[in-house]
PAFIVEX-776536 format. One record per atom (N, C-alpha, C): x, y, z; residue number from 1; residue in three letters; atom name. Coordinates in pm, whole numbers, plus 50000, padded with zeros to 5 digits. Layout:
N
<c1->X c2->Y c3->Z seq->NUM type->ALA atom->CA>
...
//
This chain:
91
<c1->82076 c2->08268 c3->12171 seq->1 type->UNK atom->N>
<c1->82164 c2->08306 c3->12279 seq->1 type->UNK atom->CA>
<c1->82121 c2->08233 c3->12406 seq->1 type->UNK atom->C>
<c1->82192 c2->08182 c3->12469 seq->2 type->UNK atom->N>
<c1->82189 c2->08104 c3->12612 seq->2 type->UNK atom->CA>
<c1->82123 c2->08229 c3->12690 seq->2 type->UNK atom->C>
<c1->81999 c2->08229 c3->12766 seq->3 type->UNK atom->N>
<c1->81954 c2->08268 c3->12882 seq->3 type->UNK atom->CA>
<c1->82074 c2->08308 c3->13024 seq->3 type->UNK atom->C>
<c1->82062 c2->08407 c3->13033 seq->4 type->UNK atom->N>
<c1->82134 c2->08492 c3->13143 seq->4 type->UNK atom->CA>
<c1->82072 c2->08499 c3->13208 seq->4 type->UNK atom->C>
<c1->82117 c2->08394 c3->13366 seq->5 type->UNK atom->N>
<c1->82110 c2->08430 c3->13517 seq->5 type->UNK atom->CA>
<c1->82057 c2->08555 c3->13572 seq->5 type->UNK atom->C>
<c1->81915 c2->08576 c3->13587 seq->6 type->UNK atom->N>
<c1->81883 c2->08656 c3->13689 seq->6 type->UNK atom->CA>
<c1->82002 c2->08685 c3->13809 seq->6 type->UNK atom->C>
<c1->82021 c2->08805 c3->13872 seq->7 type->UNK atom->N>
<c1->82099 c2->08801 c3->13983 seq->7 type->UNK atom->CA>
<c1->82051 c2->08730 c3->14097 seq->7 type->UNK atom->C>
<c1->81923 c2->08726 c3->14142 seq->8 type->UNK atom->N>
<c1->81849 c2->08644 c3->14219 seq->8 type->UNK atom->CA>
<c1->81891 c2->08474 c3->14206 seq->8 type->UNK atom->C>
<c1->81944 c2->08426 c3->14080 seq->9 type->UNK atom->N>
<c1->81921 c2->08279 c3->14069 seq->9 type->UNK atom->CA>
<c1->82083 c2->08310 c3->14046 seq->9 type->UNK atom->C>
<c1->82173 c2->08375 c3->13990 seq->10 type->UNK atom->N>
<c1->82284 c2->08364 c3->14028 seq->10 type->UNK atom->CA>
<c1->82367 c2->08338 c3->14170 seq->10 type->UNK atom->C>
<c1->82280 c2->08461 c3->14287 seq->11 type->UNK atom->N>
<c1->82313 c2->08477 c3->14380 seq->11 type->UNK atom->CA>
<c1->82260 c2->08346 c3->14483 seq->11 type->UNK atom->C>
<c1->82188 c2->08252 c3->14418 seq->12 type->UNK atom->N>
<c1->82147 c2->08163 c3->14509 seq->12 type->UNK atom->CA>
<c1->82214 c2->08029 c3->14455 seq->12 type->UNK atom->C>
<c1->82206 c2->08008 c3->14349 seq->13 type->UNK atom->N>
<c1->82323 c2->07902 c3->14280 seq->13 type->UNK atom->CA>
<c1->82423 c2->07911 c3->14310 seq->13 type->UNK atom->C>
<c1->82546 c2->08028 c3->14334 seq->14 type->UNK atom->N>
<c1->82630 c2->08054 c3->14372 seq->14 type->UNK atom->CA>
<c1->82652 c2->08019 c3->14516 seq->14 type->UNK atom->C>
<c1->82587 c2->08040 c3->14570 seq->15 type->UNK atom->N>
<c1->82576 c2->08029 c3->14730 seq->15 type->UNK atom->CA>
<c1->82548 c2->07903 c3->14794 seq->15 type->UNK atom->C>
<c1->82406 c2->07858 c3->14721 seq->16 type->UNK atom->N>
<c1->82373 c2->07728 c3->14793 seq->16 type->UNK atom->CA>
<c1->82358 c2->07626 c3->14678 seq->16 type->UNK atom->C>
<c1->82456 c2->07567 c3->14572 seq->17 type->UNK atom->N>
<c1->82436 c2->07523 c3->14427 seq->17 type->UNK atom->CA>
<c1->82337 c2->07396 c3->14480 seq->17 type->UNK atom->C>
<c1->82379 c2->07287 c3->14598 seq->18 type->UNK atom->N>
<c1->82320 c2->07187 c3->14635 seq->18 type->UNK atom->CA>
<c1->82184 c2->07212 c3->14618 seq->18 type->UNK atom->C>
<c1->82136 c2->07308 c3->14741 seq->19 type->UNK atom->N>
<c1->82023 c2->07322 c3->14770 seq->19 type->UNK atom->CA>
<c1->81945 c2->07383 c3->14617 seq->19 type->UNK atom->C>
<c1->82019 c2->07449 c3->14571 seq->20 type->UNK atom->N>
<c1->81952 c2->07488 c3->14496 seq->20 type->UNK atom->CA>
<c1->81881 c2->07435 c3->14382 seq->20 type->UNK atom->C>
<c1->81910 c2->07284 c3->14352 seq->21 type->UNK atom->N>
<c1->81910 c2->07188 c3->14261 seq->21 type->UNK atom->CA>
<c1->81793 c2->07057 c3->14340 seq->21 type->UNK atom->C>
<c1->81828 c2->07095 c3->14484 seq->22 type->UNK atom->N>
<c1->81708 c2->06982 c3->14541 seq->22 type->UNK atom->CA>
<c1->81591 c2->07030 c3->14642 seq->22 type->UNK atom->C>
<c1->81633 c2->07171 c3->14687 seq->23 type->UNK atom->N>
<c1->81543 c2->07205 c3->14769 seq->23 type->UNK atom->CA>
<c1->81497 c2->07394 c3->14726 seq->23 type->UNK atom->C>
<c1->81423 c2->07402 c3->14594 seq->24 type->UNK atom->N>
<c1->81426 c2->07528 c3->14567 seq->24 type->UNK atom->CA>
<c1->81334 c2->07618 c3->14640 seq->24 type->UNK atom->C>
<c1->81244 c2->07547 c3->14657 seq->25 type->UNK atom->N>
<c1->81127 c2->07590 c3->14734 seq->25 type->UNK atom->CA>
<c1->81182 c2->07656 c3->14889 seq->25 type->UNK atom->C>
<c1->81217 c2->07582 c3->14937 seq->26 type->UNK atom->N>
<c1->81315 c2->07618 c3->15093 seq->26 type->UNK atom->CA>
<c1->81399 c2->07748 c3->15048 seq->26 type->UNK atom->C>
<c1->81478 c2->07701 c3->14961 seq->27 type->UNK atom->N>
<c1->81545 c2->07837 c3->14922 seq->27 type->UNK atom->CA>
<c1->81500 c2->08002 c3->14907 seq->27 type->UNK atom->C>
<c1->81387 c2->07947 c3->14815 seq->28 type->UNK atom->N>
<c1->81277 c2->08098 c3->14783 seq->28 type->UNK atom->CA>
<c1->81274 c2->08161 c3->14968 seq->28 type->UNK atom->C>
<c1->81188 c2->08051 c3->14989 seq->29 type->UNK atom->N>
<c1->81104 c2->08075 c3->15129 seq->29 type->UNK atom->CA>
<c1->81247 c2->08167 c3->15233 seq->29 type->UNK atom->C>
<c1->81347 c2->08138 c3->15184 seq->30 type->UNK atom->N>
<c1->81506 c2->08209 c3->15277 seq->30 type->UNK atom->CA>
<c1->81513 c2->08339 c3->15242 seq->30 type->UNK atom->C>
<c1->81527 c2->08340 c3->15121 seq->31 type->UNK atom->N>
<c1->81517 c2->08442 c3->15022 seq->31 type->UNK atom->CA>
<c1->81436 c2->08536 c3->15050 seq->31 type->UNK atom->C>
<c1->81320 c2->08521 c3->15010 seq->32 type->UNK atom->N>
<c1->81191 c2->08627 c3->15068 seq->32 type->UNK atom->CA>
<c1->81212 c2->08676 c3->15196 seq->32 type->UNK atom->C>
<c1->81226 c2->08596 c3->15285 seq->33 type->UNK atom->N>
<c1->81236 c2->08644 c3->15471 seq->33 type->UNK atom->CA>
<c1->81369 c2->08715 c3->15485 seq->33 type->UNK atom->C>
<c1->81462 c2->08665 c3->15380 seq->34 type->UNK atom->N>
<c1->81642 c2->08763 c3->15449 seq->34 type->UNK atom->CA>
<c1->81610 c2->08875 c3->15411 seq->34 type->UNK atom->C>
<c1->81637 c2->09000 c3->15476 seq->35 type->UNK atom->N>
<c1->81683 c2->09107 c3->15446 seq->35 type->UNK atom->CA>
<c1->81773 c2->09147 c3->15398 seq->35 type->UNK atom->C>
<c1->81918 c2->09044 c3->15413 seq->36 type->UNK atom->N>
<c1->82057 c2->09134 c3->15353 seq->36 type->UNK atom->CA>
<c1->82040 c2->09055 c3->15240 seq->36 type->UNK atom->C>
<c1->82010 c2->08923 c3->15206 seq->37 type->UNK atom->N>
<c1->82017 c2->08891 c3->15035 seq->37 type->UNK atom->CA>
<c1->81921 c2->08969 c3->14935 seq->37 type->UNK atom->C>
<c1->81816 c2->09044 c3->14978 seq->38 type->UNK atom->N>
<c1->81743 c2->09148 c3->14904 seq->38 type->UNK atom->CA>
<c1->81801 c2->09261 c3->14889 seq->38 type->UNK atom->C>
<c1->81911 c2->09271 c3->15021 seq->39 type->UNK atom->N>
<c1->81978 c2->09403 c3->14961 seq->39 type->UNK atom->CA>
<c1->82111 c2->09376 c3->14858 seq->39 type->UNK atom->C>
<c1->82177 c2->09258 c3->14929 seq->40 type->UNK atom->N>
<c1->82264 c2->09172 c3->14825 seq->40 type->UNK atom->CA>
<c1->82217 c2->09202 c3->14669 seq->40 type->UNK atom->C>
<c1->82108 c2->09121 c3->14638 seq->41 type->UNK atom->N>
<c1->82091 c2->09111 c3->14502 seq->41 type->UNK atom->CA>
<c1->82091 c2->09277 c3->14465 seq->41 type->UNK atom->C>
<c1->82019 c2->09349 c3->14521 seq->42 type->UNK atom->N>
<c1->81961 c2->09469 c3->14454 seq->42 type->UNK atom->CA>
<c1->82127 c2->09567 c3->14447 seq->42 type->UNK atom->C>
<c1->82205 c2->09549 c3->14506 seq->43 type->UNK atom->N>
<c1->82300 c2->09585 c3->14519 seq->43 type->UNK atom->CA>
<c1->82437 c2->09587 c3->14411 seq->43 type->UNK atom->C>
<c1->82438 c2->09405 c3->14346 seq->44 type->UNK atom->N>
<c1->82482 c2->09353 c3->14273 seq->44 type->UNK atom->CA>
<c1->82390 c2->09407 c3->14105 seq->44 type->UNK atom->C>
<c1->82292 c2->09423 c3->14166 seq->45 type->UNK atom->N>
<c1->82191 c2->09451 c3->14023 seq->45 type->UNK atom->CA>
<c1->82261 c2->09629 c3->13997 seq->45 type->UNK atom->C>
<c1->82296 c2->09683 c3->14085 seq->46 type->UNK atom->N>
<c1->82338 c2->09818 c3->14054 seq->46 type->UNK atom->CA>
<c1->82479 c2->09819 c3->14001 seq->46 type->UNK atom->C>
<c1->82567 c2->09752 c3->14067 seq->47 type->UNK atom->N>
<c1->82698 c2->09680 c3->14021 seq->47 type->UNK atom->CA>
<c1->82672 c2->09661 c3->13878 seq->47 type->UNK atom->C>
<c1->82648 c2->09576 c3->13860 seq->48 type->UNK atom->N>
<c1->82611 c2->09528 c3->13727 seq->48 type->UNK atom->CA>
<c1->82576 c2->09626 c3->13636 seq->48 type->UNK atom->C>
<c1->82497 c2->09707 c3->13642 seq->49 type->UNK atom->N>
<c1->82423 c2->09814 c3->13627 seq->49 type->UNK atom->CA>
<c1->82574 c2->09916 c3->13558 seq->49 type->UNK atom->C>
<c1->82603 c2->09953 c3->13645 seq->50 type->UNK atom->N>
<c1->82740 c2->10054 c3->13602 seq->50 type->UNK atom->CA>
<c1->82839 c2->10000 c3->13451 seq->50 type->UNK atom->C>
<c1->82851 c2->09847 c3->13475 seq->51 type->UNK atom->N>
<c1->82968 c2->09795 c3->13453 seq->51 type->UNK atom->CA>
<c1->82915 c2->09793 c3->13278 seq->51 type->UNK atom->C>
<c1->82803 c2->09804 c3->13297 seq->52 type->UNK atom->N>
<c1->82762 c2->09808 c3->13160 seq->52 type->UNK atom->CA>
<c1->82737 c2->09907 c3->13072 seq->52 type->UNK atom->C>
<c1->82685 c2->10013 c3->13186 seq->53 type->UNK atom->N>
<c1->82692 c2->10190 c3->13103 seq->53 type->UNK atom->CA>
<c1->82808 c2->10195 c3->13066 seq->53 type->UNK atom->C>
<c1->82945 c2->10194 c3->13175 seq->54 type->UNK atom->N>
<c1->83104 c2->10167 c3->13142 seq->54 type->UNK atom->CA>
<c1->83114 c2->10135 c3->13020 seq->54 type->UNK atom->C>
<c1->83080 c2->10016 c3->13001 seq->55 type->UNK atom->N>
<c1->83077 c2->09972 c3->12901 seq->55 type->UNK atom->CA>
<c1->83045 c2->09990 c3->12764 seq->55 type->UNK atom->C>
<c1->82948 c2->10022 c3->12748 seq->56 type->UNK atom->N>
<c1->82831 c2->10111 c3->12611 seq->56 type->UNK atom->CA>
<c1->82933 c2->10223 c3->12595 seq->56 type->UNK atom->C>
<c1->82961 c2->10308 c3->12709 seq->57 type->UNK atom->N>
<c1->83046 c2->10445 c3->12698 seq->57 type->UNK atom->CA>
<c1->83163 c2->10421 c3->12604 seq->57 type->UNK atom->C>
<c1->83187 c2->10315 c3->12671 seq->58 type->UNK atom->N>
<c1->83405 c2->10311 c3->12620 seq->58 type->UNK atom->CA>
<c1->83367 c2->10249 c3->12495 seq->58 type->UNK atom->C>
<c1->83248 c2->10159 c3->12394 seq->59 type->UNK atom->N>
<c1->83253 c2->10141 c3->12287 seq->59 type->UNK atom->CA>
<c1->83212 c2->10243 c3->12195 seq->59 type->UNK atom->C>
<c1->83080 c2->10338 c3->12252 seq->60 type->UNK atom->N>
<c1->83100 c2->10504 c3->12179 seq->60 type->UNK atom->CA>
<c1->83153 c2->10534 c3->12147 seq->60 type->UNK atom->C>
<c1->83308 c2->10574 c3->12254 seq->61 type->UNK atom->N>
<c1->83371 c2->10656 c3->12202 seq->61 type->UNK atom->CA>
<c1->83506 c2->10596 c3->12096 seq->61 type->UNK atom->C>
<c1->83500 c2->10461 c3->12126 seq->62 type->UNK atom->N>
<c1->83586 c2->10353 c3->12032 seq->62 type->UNK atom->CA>
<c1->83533 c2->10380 c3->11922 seq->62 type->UNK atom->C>
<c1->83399 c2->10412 c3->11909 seq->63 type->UNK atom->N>
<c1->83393 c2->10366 c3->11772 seq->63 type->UNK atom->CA>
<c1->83382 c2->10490 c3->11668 seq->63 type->UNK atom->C>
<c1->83335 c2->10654 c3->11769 seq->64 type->UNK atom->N>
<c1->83359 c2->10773 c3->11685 seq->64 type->UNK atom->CA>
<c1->83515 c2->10798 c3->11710 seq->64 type->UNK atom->C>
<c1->83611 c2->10762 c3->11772 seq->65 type->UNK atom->N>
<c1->83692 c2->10747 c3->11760 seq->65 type->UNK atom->CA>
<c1->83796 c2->10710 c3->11594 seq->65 type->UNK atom->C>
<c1->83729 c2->10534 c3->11635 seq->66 type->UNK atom->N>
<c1->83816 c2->10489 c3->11491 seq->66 type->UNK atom->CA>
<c1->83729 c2->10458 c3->11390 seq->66 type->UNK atom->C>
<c1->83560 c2->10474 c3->11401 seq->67 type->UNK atom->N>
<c1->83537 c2->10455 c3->11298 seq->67 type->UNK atom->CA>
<c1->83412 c2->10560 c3->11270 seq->67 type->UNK atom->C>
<c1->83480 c2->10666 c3->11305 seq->68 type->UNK atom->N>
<c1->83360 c2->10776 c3->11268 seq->68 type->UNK atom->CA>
<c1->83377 c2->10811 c3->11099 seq->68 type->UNK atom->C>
<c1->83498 c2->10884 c3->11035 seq->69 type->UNK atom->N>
<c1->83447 c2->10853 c3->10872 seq->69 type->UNK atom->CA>
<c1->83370 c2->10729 c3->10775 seq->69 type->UNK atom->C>
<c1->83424 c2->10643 c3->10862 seq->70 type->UNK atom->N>
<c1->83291 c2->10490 c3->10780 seq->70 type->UNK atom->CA>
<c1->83190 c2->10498 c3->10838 seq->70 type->UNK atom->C>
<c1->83133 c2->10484 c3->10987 seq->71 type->UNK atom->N>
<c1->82981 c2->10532 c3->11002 seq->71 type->UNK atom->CA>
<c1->82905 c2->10641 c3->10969 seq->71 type->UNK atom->C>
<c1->82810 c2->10621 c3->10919 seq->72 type->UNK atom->N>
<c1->82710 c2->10764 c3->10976 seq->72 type->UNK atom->CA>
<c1->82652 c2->10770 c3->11074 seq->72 type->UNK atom->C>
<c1->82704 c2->10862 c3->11162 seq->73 type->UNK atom->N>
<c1->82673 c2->10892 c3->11298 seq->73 type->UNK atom->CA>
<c1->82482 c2->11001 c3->11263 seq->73 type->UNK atom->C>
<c1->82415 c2->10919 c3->11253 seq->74 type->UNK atom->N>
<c1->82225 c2->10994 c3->11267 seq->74 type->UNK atom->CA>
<c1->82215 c2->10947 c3->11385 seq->74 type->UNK atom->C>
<c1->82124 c2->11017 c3->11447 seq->75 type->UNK atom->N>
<c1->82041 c2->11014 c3->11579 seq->75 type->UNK atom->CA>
<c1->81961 c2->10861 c3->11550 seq->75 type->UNK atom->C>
<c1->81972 c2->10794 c3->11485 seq->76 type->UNK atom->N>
<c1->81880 c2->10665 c3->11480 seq->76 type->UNK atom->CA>
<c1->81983 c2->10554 c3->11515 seq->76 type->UNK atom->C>
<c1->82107 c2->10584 c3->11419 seq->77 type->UNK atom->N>
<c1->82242 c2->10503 c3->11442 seq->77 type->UNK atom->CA>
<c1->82308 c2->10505 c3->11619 seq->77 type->UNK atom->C>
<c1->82277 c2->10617 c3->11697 seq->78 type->UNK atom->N>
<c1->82331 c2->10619 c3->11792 seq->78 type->UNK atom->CA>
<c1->82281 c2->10586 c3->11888 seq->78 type->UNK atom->C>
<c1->82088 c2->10595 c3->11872 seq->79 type->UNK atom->N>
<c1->82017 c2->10562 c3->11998 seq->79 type->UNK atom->CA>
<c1->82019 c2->10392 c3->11962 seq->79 type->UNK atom->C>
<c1->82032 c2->10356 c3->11817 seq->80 type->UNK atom->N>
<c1->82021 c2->10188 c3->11827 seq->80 type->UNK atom->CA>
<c1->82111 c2->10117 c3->11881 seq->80 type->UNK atom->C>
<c1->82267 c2->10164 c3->11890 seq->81 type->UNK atom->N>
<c1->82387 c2->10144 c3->11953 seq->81 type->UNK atom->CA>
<c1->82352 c2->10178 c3->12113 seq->81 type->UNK atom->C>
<c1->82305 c2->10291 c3->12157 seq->82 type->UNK atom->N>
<c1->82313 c2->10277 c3->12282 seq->82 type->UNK atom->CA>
<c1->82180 c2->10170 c3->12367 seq->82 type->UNK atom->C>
<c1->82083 c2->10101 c3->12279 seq->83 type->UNK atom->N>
<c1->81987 c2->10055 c3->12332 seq->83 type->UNK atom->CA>
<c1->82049 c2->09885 c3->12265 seq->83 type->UNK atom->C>
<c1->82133 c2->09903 c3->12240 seq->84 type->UNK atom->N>
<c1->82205 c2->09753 c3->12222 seq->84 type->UNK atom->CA>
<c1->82213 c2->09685 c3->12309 seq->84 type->UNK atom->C>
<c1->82202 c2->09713 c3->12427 seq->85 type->UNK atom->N>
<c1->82236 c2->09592 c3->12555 seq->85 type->UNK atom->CA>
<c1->82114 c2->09695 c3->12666 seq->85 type->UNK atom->C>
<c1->81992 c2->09704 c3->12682 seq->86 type->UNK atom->N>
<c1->81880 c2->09759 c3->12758 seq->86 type->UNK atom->CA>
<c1->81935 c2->09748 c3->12923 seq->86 type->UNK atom->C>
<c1->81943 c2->09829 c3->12981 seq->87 type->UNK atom->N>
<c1->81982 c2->09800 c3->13118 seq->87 type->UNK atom->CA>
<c1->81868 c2->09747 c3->13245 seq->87 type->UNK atom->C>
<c1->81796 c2->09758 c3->13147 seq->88 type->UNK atom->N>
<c1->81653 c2->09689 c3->13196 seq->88 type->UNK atom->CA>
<c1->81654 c2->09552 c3->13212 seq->88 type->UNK atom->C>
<c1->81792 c2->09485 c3->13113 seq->89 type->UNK atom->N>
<c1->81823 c2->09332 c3->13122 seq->89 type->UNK atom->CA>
<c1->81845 c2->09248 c3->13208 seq->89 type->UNK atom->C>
<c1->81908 c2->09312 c3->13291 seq->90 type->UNK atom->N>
<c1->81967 c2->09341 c3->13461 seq->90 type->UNK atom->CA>
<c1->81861 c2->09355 c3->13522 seq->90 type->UNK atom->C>
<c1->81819 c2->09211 c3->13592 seq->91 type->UNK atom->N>
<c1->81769 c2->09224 c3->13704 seq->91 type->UNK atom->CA>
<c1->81815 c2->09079 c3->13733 seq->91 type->UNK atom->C>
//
């Protein structure tokens, strides 16, 4: 699987793609000293954050929905489904 963008290196690629490709070091050094892009990222990291519980939720119930007589729904089957995407991934 292709490596997923930290929000930190999203939010700075996005923003400054130039700089970010020739002057990374400068960049960090912006980074560290701003206050609103630390709240930016951490902000977006909570964003993110939701969109994915959302997410996990609405395939739960999709799937005891339409495919609860073919699964067996055990407590092993459900915590491995909900630890399918760690929200810990997100940062």
């Amino acid at each position: 699987m292709e490596k997923i963008p930290t929000v930190k290196e999203f939010y700075l690629k996005t923003l400054f793609p130039k700089t970010y490709t020739e002057s990374l070091d400068e960049l960090e050094l912006w980074f560290n000293t701003s206050r609103h892009s630390n709240q930016d990222v951490a902000m977006m990291i909570q964003f993110a954050k939701l969109h994915v519980e959302a997410a996990l939720k609405a395939r739960d119930e999709l799937y005891q929905t339409y495919y609860a007589e073919e699964i067996n729904w055990t407590e092993d089957n459900i915590k491995f489904i909900k630890n399918s995407y760690p929200l810990e991934n997100i940062k």
